[in-house]
VOPA-392451 format. One record per residue (C-alpha): residue in one letter; x, y, z. Coordinates in steps of 0.5 Angstrom, whole numbers, plus 500, padded with zeros to 3 digits. Layout:
N
AXYZ...
//
This chain:
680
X139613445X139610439X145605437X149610432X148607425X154610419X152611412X154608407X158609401X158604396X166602395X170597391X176595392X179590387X186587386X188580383X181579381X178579388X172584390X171587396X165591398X167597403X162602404X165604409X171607405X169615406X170615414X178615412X177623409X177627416X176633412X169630411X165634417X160626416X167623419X167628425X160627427X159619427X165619431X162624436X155619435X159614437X162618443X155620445X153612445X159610449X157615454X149613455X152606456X157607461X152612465X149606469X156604470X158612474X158608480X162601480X167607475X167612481X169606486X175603481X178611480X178612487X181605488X186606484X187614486X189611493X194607490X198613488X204615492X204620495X209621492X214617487X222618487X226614481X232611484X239617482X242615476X250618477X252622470X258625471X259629477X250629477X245623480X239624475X232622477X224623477X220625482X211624481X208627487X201624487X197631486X201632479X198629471X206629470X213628473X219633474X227631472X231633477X239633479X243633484X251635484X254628489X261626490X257619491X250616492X251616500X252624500X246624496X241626502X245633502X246635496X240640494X236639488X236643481X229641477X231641470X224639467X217640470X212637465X207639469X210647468X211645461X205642459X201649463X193647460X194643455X190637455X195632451X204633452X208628451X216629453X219622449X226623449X232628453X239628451X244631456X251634452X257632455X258637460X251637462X250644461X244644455X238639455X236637449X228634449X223632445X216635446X208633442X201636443X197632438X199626439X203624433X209622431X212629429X216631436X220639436X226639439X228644445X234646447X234649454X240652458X241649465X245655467X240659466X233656465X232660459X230656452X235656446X232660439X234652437X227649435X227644431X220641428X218635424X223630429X222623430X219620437X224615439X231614439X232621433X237626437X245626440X250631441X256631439X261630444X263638443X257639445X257645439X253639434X246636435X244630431X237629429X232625425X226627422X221623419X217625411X210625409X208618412X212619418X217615417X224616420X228617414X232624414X239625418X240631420X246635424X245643427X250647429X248650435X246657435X247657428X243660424X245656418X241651414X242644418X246639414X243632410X247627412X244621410X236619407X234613408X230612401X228605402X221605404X221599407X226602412X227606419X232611420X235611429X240613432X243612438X250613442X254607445X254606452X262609452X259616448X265615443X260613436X253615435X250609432X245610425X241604424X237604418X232597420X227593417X224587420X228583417X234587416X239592419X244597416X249601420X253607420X258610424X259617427X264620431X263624436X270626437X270629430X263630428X264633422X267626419X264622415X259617416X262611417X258604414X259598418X256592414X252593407X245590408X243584406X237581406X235577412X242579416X240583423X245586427X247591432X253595434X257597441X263599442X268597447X276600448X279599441X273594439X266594436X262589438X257586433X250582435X248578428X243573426X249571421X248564421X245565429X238565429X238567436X244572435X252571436X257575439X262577435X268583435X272587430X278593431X275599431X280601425X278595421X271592420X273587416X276582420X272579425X271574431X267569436X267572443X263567446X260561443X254561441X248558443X241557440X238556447X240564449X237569445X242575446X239582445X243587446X251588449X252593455X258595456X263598461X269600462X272595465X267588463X261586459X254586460X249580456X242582456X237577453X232571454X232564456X226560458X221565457X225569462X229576461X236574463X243578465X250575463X257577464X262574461X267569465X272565462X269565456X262563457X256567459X255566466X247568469X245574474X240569479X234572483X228568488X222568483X220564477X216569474X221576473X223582469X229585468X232590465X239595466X237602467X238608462X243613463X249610467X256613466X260608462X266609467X261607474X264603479X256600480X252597474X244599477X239593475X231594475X228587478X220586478X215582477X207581478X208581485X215585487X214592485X220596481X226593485X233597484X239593485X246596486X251590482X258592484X261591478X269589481X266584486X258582483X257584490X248586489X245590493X238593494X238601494X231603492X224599492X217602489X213605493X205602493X201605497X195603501X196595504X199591500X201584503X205580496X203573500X196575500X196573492X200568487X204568481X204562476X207560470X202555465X203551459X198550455X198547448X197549442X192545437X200543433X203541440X207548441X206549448X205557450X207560456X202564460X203568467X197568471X196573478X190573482X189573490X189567493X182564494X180567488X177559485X176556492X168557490X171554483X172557476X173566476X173572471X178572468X182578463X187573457X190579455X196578448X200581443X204576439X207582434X213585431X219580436X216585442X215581449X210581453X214580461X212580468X210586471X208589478X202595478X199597484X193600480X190593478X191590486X183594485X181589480X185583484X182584490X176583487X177576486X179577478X185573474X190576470X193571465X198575459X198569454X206570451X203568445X208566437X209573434X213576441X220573442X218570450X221563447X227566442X227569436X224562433X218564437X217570433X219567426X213562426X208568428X209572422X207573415X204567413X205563420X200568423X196564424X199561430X198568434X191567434X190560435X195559441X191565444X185561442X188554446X190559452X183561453X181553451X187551457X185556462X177554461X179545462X183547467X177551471X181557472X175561468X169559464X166563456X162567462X167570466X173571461X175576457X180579452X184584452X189587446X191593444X194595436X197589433X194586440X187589438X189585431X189579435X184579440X180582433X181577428X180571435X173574436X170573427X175565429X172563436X169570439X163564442X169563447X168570450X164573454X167581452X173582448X176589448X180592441X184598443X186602438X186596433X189594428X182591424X183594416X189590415X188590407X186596406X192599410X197595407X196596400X196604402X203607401X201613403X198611410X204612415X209606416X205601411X212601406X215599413X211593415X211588409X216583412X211584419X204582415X207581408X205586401X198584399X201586392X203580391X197574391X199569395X200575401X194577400X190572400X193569407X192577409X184577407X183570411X184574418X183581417X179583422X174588418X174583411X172577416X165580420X159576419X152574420X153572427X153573435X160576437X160578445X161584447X166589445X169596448X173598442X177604443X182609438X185615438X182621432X191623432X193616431X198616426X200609428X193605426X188610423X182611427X178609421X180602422X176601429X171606426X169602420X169595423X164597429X160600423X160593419X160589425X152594427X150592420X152585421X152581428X145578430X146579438X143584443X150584447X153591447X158595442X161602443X167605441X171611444X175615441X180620444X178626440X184630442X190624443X194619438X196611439X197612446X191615449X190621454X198623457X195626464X197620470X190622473X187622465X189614464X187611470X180615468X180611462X183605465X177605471X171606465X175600462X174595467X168598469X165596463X168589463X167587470X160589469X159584463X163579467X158579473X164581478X162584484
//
């Protein structure tokens, strides 16, 4: 088959006195029938390629299939009189919600179980279902979910009756994906936000349960570079309404005692100032940044926002995150070190959670009952599997109550964890975690996966999955490079990888491909990246910067056609992202933007070889971006190595929803690069 050639259109695009030449242009109308059919050729292409590979991409499904539990139980979770939890048996796509009614966790094996959700029963022949969101009223009586088939970002909220399992008439279209619906605490109301025509989250709504009447507009968010959430706080008293930007928070109040009150405001926004909001007693605790790059804690009367003070003193060394209060103590969660840490407040200072490893992720599960006398803590790490611990919270007594399943042998001693440094061309050093078995460089240097992000203050931490244990075994490195754009090293970390610092992003990814080639871990032949959205950004612009370094690069649903999209006010979330990347309205902006876009940089010169995917509903990077860049690259690279894009025709940003469906494209993936790698 011959390598898919798009047509093209000539385009310009011309601001501040610059042209840029984009044939491409055309492929942005999906209602054009040509757009369809490129992409169709592409797959076509991508399919013809990956045939050679069936076997080494049989032999790595199977592998990792067998690594499926049989079945797999997450630790109850008590609410109330009931223990929620999930269970995923092994021959199932999705997973089920279940309850059982306990006095205690040690009554639980009695108990017998009430499925409140089956997705697997939800989702009937379906090829794509996504459940993101369920909310319980107070009495547990009524579950409130959100449910998508197209990948998208619009959810429609169902409400279905656990006494009796029927669905309510109650369904509500157009609903953001995350963090967009509470209950009252009468149970009679449901709070609500639904996105407009980009599908930004702006409009907050409140329904009246078995109402017919039109809901009512409590508040719109008509900056369009904001985001509107909400969330309850942990004591259920407030529901949080966040209206967020990059840079910049604004929060309101209501009470879900009284939810035909007024919203409640907080704090006006200000530019530059973020925080967040907790309640506790007759108190709000406040996060801000005021003054506090890595965040302080302050608290104010619940009756009188004006009057605040410090709870603790701040330290820049901590970057505290978020508050988790209960009812009789408070709970820090945030950063040091590069690690995620747990504080509880004692004689007013922090006082730190410790754990064995050097290397670990932590995190407070969802879904606790404000008054429990148990706080649960998830622990893992690249060799320990998702751990849950039980922190009595009257005595800090910690115990373990439940520790993933991993099917099929697995020996933890058998492979090493590590921590490196490398540094950066202006000093910085750059944590990065490795995982590999052991005697993976007794015959010197290895092939090597370098995967990094960098966006948004997201972190990239430690975890352990069982479906990469194949790849390990085959004596394959895995390095994550926690590169500046995340917030691993504080909030200064990401600061200096954004806007017009961005440039530090591909550079430290760059310098830790550099670092780990010096130090014998790799070679160019036998590494590979791997990044997705703003990672495929990263690995994207890394492969015009220094693509010589690599052996195979892999964009998935990257985020290439940063010009483009950002100067598009009628693409979904571009308005929210300015502070992210900067306005290329303005000159100095677009200029610093045009010196890394991936698609704007192609040129004539060997690249390595490229897996590129996208997903037809992505309403997060379009897939344009990917489809247009691996057209300009076909016309440009002067190298025989191969290039393919896969597009998910039928899902969005987060590719196939099915658990057998992902390892699918996970096994195809690693087939791929394994294959360009010369692993065995």
């Amino acid at each position: 088959m011959k390598v898919p050639v798009a047509k093209r259109e000539p385009f310009v695009h011309e601001i501040h006195g610059d042209v840029r030449e984009d044939d491409y242009y055309w492929m942005r109308d999906r209602s054009n029938p040509d757009v369809v059919e490129y992409l169709e050729e592409e797959n076509a292409y991508y399919r013809e390629v990956m045939t050679p590979l069936e076997k080494q991409t049989n032999e790595i499904y199977e592998g990792m299939v067998a690594r499926v539990p049989e079945a797999e139980v997450k630790v109850p979770v008590q609410n109330g009189a009931y223990f929620y939890y999930s269970r995923h048996d092994k021959e199932q796509q999705y997973p089920v919600y279940a309850r059982k009614k306990a006095a205690n966790r040690s009554l639980l094996a009695e108990a017998s179980e009430e499925i409140i959700l089956d997705l697997n029963e939800l989702a009937g022949d379906d090829d794509y279902l996504s459940v993101s969101l369920q909310r319980l009223n107070e009495e547990q009586t009524k579950l409130a979910y959100l449910e998508n088939r197209d990948g998208s970002d619009r959810y429609t909220i169902y409400v279905k009756d656990l006494q009796n399992g029927e669905l309510l008439p109650d369904k509500i279209n157009n609903v953001y994906i995350y963090s967009s619906v509470e209950w009252s605490q009468c149970g009679t109301y449901l709070f609500y936000v639904t996105v407009d025509e980009m599908q930004r989250p702006c409009y907050l709504w409140r329904h009246e349960v078995g109402s017919t009447e039109p809901d009512t507009l409590l508040y719109e968010e008509k900056d369009s570079t904001f985001a509107l959430f909400i969330s309850k706080t942990q004591s259920g008293k407030y529901i949080m309404v966040n209206s967020e930007s990059t840079m910049t928070d604004e929060a309101r109040l209501i009470d879900t005692e009284n939810p035909l009150a007024p919203v409640q405001l907080v704090d006006e926004r200000r530019r530059g100032i973020k925080y967040d909001v907790e309640h506790w007693g007759d108190d709000l605790l406040i996060l801000t940044n005021e003054d506090a790059l890595n965040f302080k804690l302050v608290r104010c009367s619940a009756n009188d926002f004006s009057k605040r003070e410090e709870v603790i003193p701040y330290d820049e060394n901590r970057y505290l995150q978020f508050v988790y209060p209960t009812l009789s103590k408070l709970f820090i969660y945030g950063r040091e070190n590069g690690l995620t840490q747990i504080w509880t407040i004692e004689n007013n200072s922090l006082q730190q959670l410790t754990w064995d490893e050097s290397l670990y992720t932590l995190s407070i599960t969802g879904g606790q009952s404000y008054d429990s006398p148990e706080l649960l803590v998830e622990y893992e790490s690249l060799l320990t599997p998702d751990t849950i611990y039980s922190l009595q919270i009257a005595t800090g007594e910690k115990e373990t109550i439940h520790t993933a399943t991993v099917n099929g042998v697995y020996h933890p001693e058998d492979y090493h964890q590590e921590q490196l440094w490398a540094t950066a061309r202006d000093g910085v050093k750059v944590p990065l975690m490795a995982v590999y078995k052991k005697g993976a460089l007794d015959n010197g240097p290895a092939p090597l996966i370098l995967t990094g992000y960098g966006s948004y203050g997201a972190s990239s931490n430690p975890y352990f999955n069982a479906y990469r244990l194949p790849i390990l075994d085959k004596g394959v490195i895995f390095v994550t490079a926690q590169v500046r754009g995340g917030s691993e090293m504080g909030r200064h970390w990401y600061e200096n990888g954004k806007t017009h610092q961005k440039l530090n992003s591909f550079n430290d990814f760059i310098d830790a491909a550099r670092f780990l080639i010096k130090e014998g871990y790799t070679t160019s032949d036998q590494i590979a990246a791997r990044g997705g959205s703003a990672g495929g950004l990263l690995v994207g612009a890394v492969s015009n910067m220094e693509g010589s370094i690599f052996k195979v690069i892999v964009p998935e649903v990257p985020f290439v056609d940063v010009l483009t999209t950002m100067l598009d006010e009628t693409i979904p979330l571009t308005t929210l992202e300015w502070d992210e990347w900067g306005n290329p309205k303005n000159e100095e902006d677009y200029n610093y933007m045009k010196s890394y876009s991936p698609y704007d940089n192609v040129e004539q010169k060997d690249y390595p070889h490229l897996y590129i995917t996208t997903g037809l509903n992505d309403p997060r990077v379009a897939y344009w971006e990917p489809a247009k860049w691996v057209a300009r690259l076909r016309t440009m690279k002067t190298d025989n190595n191969t290039l393919v894009l896969k597009t998910n025709m039928g899902a969005g940003h987060f590719g196939a929803s099915g658990r057998f469906d992902q390892l699918k494209e996970l096994a195809e993936y690693y087939a791929f690069v394994l294959d360009k790698l010369g692993a065995e």
